[in-house]
PDB file of N, CA, C and O in Angstrom:
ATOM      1  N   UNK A   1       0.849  -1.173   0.000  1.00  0.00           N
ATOM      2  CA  UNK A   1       0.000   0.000   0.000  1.00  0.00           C
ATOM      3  C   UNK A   1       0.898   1.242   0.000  1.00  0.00           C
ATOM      4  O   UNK A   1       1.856   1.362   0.765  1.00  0.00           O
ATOM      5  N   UNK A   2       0.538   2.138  -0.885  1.00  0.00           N
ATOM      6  CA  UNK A   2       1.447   3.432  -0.964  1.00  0.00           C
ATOM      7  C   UNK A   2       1.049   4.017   0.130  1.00  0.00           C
ATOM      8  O   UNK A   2       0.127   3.555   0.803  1.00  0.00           O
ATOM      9  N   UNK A   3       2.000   5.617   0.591  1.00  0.00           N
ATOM     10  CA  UNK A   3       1.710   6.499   1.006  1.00  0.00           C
ATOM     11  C   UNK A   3       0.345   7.048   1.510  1.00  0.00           C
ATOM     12  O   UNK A   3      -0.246   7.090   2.589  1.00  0.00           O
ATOM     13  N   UNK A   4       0.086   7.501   0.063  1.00  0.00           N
ATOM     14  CA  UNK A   4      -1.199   8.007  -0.508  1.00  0.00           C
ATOM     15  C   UNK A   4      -2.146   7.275  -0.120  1.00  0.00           C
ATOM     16  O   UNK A   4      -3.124   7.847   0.362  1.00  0.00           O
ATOM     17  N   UNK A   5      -2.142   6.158  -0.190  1.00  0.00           N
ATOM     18  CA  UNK A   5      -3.645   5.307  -0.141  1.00  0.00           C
ATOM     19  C   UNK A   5      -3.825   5.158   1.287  1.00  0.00           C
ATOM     20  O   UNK A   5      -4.947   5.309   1.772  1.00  0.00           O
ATOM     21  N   UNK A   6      -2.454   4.773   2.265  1.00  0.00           N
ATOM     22  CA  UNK A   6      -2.775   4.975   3.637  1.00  0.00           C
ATOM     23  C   UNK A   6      -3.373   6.537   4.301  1.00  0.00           C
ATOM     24  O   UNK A   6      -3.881   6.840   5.381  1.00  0.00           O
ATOM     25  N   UNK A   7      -3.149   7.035   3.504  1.00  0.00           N
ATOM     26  CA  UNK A   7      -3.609   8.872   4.286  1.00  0.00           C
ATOM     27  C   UNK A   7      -5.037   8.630   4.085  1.00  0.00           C
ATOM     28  O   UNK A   7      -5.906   8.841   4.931  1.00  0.00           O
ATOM     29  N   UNK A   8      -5.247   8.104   2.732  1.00  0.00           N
ATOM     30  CA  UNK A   8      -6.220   8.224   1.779  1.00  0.00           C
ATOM     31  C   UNK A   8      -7.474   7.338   3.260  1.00  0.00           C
ATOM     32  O   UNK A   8      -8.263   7.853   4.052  1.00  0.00           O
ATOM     33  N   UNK A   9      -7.099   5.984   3.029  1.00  0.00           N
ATOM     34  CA  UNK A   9      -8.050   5.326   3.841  1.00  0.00           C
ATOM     35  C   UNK A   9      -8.173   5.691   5.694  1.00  0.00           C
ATOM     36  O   UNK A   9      -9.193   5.580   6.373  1.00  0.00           O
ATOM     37  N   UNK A  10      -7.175   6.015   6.037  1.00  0.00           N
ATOM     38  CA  UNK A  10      -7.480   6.502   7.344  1.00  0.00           C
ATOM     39  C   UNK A  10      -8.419   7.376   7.592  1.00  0.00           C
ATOM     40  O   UNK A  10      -9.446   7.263   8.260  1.00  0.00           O
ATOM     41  N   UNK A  11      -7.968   8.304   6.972  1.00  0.00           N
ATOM     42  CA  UNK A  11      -8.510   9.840   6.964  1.00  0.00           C
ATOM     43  C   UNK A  11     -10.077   9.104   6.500  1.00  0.00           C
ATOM     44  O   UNK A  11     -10.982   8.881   7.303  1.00  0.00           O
ATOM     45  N   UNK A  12     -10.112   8.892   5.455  1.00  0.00           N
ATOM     46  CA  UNK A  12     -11.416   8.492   5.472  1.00  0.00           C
ATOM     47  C   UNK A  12     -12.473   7.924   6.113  1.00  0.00           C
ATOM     48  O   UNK A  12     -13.647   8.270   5.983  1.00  0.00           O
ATOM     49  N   UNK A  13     -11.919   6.761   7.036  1.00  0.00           N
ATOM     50  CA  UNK A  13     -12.175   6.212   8.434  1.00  0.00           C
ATOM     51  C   UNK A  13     -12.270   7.654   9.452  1.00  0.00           C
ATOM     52  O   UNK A  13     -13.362   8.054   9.856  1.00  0.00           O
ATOM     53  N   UNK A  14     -11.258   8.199   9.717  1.00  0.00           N
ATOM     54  CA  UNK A  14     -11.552   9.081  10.794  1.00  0.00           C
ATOM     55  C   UNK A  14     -12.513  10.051  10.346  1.00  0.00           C
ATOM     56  O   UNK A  14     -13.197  10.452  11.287  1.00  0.00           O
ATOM     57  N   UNK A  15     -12.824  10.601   9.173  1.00  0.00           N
ATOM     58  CA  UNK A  15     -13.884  11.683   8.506  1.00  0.00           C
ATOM     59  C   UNK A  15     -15.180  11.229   8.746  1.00  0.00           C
ATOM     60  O   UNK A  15     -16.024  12.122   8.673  1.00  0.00           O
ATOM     61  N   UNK A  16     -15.768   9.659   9.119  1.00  0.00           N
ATOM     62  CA  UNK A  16     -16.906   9.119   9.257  1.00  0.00           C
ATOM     63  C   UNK A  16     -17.585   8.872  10.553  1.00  0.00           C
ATOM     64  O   UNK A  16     -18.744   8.639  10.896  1.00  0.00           O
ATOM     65  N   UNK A  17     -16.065   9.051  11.344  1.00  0.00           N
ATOM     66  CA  UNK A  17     -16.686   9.039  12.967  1.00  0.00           C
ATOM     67  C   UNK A  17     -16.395  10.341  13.746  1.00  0.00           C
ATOM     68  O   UNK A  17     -16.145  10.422  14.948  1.00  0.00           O
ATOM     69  N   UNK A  18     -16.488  11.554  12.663  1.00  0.00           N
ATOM     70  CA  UNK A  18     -17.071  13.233  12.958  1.00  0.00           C
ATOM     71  C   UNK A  18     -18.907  13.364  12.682  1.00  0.00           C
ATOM     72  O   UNK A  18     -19.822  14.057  13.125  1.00  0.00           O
ATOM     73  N   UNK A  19     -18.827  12.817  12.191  1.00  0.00           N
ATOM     74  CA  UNK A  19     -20.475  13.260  12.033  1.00  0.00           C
ATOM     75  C   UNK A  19     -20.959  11.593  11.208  1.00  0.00           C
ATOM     76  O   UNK A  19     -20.313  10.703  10.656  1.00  0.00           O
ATOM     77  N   UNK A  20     -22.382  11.815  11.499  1.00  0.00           N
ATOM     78  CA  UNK A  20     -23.408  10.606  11.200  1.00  0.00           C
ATOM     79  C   UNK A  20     -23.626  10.934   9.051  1.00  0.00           C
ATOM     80  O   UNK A  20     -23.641  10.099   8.146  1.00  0.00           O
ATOM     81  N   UNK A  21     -23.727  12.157   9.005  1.00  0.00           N
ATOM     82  CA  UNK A  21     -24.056  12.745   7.953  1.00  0.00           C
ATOM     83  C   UNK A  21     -22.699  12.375   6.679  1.00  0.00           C
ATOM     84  O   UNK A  21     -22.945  12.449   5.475  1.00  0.00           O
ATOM     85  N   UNK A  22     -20.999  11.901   7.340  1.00  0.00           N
ATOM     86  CA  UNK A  22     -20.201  10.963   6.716  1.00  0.00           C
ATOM     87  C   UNK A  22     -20.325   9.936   6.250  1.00  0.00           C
ATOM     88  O   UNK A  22     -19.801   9.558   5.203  1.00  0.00           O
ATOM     89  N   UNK A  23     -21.222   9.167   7.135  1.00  0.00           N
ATOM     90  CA  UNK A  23     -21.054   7.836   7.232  1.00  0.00           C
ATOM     91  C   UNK A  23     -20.578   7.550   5.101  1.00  0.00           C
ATOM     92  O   UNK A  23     -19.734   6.698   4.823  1.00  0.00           O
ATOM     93  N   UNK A  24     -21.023   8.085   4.356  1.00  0.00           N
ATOM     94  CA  UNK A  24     -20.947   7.813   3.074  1.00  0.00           C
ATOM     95  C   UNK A  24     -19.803   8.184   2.380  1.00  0.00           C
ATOM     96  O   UNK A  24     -19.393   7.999   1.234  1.00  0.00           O
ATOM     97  N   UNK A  25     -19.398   8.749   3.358  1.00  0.00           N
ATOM     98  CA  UNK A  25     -17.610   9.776   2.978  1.00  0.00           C
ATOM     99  C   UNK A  25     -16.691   8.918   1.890  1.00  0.00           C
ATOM    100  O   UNK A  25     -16.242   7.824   2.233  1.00  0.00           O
ATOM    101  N   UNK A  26     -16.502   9.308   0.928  1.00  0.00           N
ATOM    102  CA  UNK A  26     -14.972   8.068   0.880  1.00  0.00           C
ATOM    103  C   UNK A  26     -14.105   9.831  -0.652  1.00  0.00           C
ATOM    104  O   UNK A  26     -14.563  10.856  -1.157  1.00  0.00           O
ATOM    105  N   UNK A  27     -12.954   9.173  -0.673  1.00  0.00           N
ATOM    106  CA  UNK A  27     -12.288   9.993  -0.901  1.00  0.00           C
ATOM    107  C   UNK A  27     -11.948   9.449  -3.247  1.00  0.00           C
ATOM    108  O   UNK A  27     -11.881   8.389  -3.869  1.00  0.00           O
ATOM    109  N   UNK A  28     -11.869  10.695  -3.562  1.00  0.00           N
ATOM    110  CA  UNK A  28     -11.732  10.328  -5.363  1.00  0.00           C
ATOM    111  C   UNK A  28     -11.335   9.196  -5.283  1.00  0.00           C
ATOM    112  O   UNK A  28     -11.483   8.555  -4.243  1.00  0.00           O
ATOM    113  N   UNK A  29     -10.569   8.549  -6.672  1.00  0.00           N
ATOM    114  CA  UNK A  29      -9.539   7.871  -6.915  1.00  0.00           C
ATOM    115  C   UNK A  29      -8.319   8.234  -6.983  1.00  0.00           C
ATOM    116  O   UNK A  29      -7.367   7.586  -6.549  1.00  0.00           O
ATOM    117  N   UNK A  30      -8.248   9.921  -7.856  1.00  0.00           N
ATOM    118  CA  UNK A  30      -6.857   9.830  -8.188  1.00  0.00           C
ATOM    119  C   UNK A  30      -6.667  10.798  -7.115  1.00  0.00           C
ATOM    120  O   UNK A  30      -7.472  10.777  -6.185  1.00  0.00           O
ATOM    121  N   UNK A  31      -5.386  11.934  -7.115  1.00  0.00           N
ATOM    122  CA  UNK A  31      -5.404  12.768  -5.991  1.00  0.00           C
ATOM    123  C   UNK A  31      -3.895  13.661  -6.623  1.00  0.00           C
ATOM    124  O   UNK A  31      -3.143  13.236  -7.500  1.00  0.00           O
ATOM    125  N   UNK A  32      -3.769  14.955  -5.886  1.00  0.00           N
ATOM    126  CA  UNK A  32      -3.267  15.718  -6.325  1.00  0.00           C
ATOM    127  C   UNK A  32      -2.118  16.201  -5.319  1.00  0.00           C
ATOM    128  O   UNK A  32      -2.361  16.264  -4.113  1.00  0.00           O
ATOM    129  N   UNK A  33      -0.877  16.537  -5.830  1.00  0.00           N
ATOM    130  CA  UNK A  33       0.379  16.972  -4.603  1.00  0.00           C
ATOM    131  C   UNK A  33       0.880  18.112  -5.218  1.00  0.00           C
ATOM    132  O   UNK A  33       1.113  18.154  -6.426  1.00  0.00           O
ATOM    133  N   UNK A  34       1.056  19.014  -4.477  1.00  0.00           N
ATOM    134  CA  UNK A  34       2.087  19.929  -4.888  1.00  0.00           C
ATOM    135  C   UNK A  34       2.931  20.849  -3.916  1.00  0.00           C
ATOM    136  O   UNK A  34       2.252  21.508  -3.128  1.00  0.00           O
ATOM    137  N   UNK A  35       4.153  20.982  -3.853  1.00  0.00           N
ATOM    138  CA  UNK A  35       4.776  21.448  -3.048  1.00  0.00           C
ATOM    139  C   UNK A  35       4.790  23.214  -2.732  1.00  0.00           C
ATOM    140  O   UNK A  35       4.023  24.023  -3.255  1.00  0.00           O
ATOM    141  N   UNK A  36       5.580  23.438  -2.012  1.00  0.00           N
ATOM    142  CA  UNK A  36       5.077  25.368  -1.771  1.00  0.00           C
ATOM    143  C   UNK A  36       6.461  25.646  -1.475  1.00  0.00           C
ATOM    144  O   UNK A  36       7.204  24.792  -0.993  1.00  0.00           O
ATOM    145  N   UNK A  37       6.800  26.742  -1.733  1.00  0.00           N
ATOM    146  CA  UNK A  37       8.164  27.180  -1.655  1.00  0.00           C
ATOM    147  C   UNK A  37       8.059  27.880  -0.064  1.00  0.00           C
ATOM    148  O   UNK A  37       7.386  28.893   0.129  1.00  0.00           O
ATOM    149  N   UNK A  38       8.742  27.261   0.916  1.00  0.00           N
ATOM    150  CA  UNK A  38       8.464  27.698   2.269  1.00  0.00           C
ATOM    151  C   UNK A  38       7.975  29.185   2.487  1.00  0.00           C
ATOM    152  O   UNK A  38       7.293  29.599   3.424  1.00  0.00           O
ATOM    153  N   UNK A  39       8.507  29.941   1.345  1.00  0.00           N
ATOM    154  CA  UNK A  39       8.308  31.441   1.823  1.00  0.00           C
ATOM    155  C   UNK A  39       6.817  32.270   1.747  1.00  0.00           C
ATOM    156  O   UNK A  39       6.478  33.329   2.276  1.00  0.00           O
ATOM    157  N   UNK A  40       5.933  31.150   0.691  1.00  0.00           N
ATOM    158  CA  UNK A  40       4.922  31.218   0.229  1.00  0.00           C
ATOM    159  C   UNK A  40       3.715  30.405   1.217  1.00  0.00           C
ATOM    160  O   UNK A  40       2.578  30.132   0.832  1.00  0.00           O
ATOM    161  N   UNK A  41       4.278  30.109   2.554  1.00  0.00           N
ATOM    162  CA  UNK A  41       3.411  29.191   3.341  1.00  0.00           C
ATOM    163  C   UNK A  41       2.275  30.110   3.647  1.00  0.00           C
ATOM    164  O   UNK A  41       1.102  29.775   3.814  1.00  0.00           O
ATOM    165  N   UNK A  42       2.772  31.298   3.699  1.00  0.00           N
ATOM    166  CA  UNK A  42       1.489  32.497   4.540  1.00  0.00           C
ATOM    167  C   UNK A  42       0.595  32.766   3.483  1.00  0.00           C
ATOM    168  O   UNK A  42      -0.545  33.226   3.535  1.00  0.00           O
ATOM    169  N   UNK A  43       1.394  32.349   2.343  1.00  0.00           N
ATOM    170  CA  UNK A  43       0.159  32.773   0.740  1.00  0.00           C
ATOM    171  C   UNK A  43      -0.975  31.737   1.136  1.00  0.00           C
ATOM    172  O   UNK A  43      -2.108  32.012   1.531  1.00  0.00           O
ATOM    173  N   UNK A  44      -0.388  30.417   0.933  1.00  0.00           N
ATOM    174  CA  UNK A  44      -1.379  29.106   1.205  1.00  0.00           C
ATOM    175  C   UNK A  44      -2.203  28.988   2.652  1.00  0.00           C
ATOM    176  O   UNK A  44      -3.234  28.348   2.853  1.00  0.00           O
ATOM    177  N   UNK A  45      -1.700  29.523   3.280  1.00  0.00           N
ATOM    178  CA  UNK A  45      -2.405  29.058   4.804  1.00  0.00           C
ATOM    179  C   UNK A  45      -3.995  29.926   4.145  1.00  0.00           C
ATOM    180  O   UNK A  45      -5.010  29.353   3.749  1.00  0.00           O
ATOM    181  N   UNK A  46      -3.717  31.590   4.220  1.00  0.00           N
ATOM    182  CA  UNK A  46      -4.449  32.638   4.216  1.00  0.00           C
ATOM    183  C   UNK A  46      -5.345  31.873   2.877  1.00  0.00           C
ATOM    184  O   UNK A  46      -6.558  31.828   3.084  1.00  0.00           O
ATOM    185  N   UNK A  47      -4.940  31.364   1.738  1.00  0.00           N
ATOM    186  CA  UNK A  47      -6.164  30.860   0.726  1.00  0.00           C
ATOM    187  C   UNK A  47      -6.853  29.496   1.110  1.00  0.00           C
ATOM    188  O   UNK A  47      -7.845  29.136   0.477  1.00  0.00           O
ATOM    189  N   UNK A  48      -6.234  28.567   2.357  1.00  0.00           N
ATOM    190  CA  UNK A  48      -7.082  28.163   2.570  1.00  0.00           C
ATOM    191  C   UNK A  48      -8.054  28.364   3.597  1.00  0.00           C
ATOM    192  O   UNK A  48      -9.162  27.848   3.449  1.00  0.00           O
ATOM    193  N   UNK A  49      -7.700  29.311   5.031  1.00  0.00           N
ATOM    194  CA  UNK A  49      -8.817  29.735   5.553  1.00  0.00           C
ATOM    195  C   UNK A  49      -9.790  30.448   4.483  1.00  0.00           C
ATOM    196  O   UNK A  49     -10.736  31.039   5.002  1.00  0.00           O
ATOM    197  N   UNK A  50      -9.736  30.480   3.462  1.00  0.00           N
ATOM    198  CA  UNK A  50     -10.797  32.141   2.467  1.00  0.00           C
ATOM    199  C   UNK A  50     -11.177  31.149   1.385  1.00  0.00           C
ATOM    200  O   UNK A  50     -11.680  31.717   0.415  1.00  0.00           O
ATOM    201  N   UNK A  51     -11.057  29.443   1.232  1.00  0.00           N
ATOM    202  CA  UNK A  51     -11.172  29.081   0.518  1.00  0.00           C
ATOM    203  C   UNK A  51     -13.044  28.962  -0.039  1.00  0.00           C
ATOM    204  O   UNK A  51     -13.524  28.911  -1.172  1.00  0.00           O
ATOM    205  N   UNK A  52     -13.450  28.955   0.806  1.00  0.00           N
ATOM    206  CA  UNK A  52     -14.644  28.954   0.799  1.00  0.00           C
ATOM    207  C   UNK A  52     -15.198  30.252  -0.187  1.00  0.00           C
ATOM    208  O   UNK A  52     -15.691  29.965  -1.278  1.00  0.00           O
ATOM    209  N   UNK A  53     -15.126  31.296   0.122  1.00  0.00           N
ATOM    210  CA  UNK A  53     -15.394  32.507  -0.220  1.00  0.00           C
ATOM    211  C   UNK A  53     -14.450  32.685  -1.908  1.00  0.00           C
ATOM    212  O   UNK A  53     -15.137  32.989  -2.884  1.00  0.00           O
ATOM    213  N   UNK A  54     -13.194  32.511  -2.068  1.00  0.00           N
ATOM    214  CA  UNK A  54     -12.420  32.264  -3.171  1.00  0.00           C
ATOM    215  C   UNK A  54     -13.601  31.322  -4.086  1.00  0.00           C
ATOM    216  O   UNK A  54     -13.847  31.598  -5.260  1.00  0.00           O
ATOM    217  N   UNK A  55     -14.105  30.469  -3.539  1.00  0.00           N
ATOM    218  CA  UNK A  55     -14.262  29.554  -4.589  1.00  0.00           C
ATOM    219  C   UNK A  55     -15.558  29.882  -4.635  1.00  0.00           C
ATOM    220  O   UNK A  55     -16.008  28.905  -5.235  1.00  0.00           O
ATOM    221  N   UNK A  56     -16.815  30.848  -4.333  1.00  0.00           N
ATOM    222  CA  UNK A  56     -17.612  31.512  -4.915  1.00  0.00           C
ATOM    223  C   UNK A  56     -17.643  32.592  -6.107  1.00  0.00           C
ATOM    224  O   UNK A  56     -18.544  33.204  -6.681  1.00  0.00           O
ATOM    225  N   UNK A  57     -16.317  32.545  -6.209  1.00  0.00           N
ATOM    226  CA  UNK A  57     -15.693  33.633  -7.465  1.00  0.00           C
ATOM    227  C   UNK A  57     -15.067  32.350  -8.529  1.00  0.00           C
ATOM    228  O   UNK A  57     -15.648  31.860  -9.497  1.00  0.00           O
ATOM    229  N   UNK A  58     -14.235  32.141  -8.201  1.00  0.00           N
ATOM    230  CA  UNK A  58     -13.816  30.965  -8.973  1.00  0.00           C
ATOM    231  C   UNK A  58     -13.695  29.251  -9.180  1.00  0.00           C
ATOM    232  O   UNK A  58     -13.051  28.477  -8.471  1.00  0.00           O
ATOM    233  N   UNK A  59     -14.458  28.955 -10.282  1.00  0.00           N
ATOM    234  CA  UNK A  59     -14.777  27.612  -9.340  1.00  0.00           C
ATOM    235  C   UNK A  59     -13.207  26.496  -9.184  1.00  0.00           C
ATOM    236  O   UNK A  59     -12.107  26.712  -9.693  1.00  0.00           O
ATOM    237  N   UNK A  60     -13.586  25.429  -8.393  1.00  0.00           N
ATOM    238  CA  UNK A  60     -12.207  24.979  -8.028  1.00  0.00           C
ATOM    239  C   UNK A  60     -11.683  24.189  -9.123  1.00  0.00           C
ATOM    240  O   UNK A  60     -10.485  23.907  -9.146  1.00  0.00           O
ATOM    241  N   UNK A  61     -12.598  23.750 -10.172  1.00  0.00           N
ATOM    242  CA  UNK A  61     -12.217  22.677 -10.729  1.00  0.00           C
ATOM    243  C   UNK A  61     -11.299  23.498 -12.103  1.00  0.00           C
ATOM    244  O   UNK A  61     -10.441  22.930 -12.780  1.00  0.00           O
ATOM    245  N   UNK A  62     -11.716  24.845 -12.260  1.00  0.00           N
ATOM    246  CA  UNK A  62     -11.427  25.389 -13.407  1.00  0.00           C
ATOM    247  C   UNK A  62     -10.118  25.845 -12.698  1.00  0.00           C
ATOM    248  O   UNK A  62      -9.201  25.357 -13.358  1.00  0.00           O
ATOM    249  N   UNK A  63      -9.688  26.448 -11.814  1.00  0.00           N
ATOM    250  CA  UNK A  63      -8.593  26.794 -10.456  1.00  0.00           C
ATOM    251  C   UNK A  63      -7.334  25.356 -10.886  1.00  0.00           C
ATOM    252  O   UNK A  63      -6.180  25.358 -11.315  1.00  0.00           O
ATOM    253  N   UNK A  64      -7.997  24.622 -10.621  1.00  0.00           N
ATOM    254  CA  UNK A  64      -6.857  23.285 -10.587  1.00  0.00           C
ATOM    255  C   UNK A  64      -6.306  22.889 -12.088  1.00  0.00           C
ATOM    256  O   UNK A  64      -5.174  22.669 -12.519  1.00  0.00           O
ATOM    257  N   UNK A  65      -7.422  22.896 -12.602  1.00  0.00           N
ATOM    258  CA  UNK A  65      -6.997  22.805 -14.548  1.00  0.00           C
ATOM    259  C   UNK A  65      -5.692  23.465 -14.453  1.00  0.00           C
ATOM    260  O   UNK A  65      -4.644  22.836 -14.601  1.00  0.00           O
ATOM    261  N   UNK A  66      -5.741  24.834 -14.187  1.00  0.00           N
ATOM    262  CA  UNK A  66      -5.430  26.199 -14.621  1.00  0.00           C
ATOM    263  C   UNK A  66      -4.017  25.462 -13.940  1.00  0.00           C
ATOM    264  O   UNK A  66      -3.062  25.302 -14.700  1.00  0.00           O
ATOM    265  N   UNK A  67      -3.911  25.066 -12.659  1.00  0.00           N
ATOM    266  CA  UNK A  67      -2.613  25.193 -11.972  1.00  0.00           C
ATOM    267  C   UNK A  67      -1.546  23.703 -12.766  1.00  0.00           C
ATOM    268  O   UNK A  67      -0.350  23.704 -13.059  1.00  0.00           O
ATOM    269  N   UNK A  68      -2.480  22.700 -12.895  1.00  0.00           N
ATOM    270  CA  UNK A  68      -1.878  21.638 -13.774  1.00  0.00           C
ATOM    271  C   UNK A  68      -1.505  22.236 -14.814  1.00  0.00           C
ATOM    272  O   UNK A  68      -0.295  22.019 -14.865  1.00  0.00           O
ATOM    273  N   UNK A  69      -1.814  22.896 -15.734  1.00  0.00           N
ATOM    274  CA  UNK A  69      -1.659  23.652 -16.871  1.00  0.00           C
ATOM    275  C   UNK A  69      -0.407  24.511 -16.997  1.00  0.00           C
ATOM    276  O   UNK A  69       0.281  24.402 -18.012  1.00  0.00           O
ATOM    277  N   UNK A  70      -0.089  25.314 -16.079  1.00  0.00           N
ATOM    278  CA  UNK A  70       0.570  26.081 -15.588  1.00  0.00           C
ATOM    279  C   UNK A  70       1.786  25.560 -15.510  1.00  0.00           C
ATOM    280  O   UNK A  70       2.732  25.803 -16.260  1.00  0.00           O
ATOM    281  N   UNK A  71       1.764  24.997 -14.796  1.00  0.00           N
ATOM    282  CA  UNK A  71       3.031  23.647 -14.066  1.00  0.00           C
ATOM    283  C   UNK A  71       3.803  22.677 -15.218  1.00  0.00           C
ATOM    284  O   UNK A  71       4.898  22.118 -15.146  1.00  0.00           O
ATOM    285  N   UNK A  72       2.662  22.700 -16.463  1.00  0.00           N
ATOM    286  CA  UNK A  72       2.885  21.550 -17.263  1.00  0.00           C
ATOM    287  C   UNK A  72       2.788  20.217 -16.899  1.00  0.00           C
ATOM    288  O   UNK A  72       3.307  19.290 -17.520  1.00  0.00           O
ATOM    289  N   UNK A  73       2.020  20.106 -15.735  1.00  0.00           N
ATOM    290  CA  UNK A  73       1.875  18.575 -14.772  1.00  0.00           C
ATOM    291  C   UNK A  73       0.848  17.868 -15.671  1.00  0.00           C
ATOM    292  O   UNK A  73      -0.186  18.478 -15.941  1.00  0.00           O
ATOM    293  N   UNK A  74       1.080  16.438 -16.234  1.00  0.00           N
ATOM    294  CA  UNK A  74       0.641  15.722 -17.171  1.00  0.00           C
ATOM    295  C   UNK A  74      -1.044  15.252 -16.004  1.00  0.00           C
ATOM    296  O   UNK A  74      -1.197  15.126 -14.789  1.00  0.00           O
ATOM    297  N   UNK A  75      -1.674  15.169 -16.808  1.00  0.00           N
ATOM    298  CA  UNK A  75      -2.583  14.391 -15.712  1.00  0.00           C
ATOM    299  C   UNK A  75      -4.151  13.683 -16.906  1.00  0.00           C
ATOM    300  O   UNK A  75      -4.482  13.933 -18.066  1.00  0.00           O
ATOM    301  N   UNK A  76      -4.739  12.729 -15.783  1.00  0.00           N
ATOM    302  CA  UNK A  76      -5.820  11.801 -16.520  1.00  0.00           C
ATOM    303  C   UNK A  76      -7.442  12.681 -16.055  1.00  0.00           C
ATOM    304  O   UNK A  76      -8.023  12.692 -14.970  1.00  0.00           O
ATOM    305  N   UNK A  77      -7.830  13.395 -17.457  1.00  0.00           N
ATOM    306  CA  UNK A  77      -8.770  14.391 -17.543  1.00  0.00           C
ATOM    307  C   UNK A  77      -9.876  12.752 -16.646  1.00  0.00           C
ATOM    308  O   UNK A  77     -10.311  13.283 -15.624  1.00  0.00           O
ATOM    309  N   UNK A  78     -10.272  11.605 -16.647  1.00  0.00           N
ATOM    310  CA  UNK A  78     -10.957  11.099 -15.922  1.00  0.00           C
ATOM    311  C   UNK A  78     -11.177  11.709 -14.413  1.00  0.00           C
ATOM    312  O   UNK A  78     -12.286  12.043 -13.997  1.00  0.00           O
ATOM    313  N   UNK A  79      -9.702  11.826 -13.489  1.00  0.00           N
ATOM    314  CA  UNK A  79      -9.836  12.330 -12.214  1.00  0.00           C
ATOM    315  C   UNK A  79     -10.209  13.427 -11.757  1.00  0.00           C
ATOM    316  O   UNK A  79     -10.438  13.627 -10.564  1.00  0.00           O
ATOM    317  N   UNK A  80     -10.338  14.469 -12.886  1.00  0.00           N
ATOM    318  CA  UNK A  80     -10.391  15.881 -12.426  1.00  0.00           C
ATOM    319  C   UNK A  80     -11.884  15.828 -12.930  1.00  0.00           C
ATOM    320  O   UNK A  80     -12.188  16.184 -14.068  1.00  0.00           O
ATOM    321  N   UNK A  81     -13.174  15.167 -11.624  1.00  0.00           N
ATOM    322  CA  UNK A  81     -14.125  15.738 -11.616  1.00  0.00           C
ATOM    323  C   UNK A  81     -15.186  15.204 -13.210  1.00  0.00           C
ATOM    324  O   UNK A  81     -16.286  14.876 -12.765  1.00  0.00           O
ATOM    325  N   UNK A  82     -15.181  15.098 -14.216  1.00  0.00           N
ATOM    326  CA  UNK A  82     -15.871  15.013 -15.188  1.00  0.00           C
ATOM    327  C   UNK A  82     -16.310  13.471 -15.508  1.00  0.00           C
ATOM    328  O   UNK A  82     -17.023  13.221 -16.479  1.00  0.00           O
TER     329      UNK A  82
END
């Protein structure tokens, strides 16, 4: 079992015994990493407390395209949502 799949299934286990309304929780297939240049941690913290509100302006799925795109990060249009 990779990394990934252990975060993947725990977390998922622990996400189901927060609320009754989980119980159905389970997590994509594929999944996404990307690193942050330490100096940029206060950029990321601050967009994800505001993520909520950010993503009433922009939606996330068009957000993530954009950043794979960007990056040139190869990826399987199946996982991203469609």
């Amino acid at each position: 079992m990779t990394l990934v799949q252990k975060i993947k299934a725990h977390s998922s286990k622990w996400m189901k015994t927060k609320d009754s309304s989980l119980t159905n929780f389970f997590w994509q297939d594929g999944y996404g990493a990307f690193s942050v240049n330490p100096s940029k941690v206060d950029v990321v913290v601050n967009y994800i407390k505001n993520q909520h509100e950010h993503h009433r302006k922009k939606d996330f799925k068009v957000e993530y395209r954009g950043f794979l795109k960007k990056y040139k990060v190869d990826y399987n249009e199946d996982y991203v949502w469609e």
